[in-house]
VEXKOLDO-666797 format. One record per residue (C-alpha): residue in one letter; x negated, z negated, y. Coordinates in steps of 0.1 Angstrom, whole numbers, plus 5000, padded with zeros to 4 digits. Each point is the difference from the previous one (the first is absolute). Layout:
AXZY...
% end
This chain:
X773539123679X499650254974X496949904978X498950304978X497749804973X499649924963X502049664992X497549914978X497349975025X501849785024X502149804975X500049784967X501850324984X503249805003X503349995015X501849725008X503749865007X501549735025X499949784970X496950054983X496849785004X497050195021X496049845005X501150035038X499749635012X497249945024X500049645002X501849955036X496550225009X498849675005X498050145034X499450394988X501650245026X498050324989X503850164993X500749985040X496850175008X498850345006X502950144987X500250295021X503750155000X501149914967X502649775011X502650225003X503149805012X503750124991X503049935018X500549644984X496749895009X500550125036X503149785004X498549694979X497150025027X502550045031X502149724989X497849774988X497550025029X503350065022X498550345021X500550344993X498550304991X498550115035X498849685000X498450024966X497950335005X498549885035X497749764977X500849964962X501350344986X499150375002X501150334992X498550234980X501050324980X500849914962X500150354980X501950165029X502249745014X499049735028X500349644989X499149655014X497549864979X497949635009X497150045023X496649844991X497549935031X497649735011X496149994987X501349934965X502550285002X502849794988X503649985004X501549935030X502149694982X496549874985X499749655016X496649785012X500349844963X500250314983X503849954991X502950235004X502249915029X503050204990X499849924961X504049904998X500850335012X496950204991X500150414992X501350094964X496550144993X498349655010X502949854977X498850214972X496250015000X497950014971X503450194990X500950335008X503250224994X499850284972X503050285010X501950194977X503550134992X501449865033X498849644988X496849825001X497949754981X497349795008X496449994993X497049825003X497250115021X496549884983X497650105030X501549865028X500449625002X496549854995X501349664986X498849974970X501949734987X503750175000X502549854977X503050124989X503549975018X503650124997X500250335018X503049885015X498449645014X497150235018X501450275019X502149695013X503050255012X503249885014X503450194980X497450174979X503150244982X500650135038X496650035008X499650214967X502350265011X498950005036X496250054987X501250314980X502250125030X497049985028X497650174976X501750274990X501350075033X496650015011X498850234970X502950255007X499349985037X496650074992X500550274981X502150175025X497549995025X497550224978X502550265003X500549995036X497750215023X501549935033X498249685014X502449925023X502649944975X497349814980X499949775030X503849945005X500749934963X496649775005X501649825034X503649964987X498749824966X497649795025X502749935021X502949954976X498449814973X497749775020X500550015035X503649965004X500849624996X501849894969X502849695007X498749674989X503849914996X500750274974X498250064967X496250225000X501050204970X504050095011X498450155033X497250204980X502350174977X502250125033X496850085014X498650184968X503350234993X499950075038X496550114997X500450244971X502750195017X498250025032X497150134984X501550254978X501550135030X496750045017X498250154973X503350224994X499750185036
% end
C-alpha cells in the first residue's frame, strides 16, 4: 500500500537494518491488543502470508475468505487482506483472552509492527512508527530478533520481488483504459498468486519465483495486445 506522507511525521527520522537495535519491544503486550483492532484493511496479506495461514491452520483460501479474509482494491490491484468484525471490530484471529491465535505463523505486517518498511532503489529499510503502538514502555531489540522471520536472506528478496511486482503492476493499470482487461490482469494475479495451492512438499519461495517470471510474461503480453 502506497503511503504518500512525510517520514518525519510518522517515524523517529531513522532508518534501520536487520541488525540494528529499534525501541520496538512491547513487553509480550502483556494483555494490550489495540494493534488487532479496528484496523480496517490495512492488513494487506501477500502470497507468503496466504500460504503460512493455509498451512498452518491446514484450509485453504476459499476457506479463508468465507470468515477471516477479504478482498479489497489496493491502488488498482485486488488483494486479500485480514478482516476485522465483531463489536470490537477486531481481527478475526483475536481470541476470548485478547491473544493472537495464529502468532507462529502471523502476516509479515503483524511480524513487523511498530516497524514499517521504507522502499527505495529496489531495496528497503526499516523504520519505526512513533504513533501507532500505545505501549509506552518499548525497549530496544535486534531488528532481526523481532520481525522473527524464518530464512530472512530469502525472505529479503522475495519482499523486494512481491513489491515491486505490485508497483509495476500498479503502474500499468493507470495506463489501461479498458476495464475488462483491468479485471483479467486483476483475476489472473488473484488466482495465480493466492488462490492456486502452493505444494507443502516443495519449497514457498522456489514455486514464487516460477510463479513470478510466469506472471511478468503473461502480463506483458496482455498489456502488449
Amino acid at each position: 500500500m502506497k503511503r504518500n506522507i512525510d517520514m518525519n511525521e510518522i517515524s523517529d527520522g531513522k532508518l534501520y537494518d536487520i541488525n540494528d537495535l529499534v525501541k520496538a519491544d512491547c513487553n509480550d503486550c502483556k494483555g494490550c491488543s489495540a494493534c488487532c483492532q479496528g484496523m480496517g484493511q490495512s492488513i494487506v496479506l501477500d502470497p507468503l502470508d496466504l500460504y503460512n495461514l493455509t498451512v498452518g491452520l491446514n484450509t485453504t483460501f476459499e476457506q479463508l475468505l468465507a470468515e477471516a479474509i477479504e478482498l479489497n482494491v489496493v491502488d488498482g490491484v485486488i488483494l486479500p487482506n485480514l478482516k476485522m468484525g465483531g463489536t470490537s471490530d477486531s481481527c478475526h484471529f483475536l481470541n476470548e483472552e485478547g491473544r493472537c491465535s495464529i502468532h507462529g505463523f502471523r502476516p509479515g505486517i503483524c511480524r513487523l509492527f511498530p516497524l514499517g518498511r521504507f522502499y527505495e532503489n529496489q531495496d528497503f529499510k526499516y523504520f519505526l512508527q512513533i504513533h501507532e503502538c500505545k505501549n509506552p514502555n518499548k525497549t530496544k531489540v535486534k531488528v532481526k530478533k523481532w520481525i522473527d522471520t524464518p530464512n530472512l536472506q530469502e525472505n529479503r528478496k522475495y519482499i523486494i520481488d512481491w513489491h515491486y511486482f505490485i508497483d509495476d503492476v500498479q503502474e500499468k493499470l493507470t495506463h489501461i483504459v479498458e476495464d475488462e482487461l483491468v479485471k483479467k490482469i486483476d483475476l489472473f494475479i488473484l488466482q495465480h498468486f493466492f488462490m492456486e495451492p502452493y505444494h507443502q512438499t516443495e519449497g514457498f519461495y522456489e514455486q514464487f519465483n516460477l510463479r513470478l517470471e510466469k506472471a511478468k510474461k503473461v502480463i506483458e503480453t496482455l498489456v502488449s495486445l
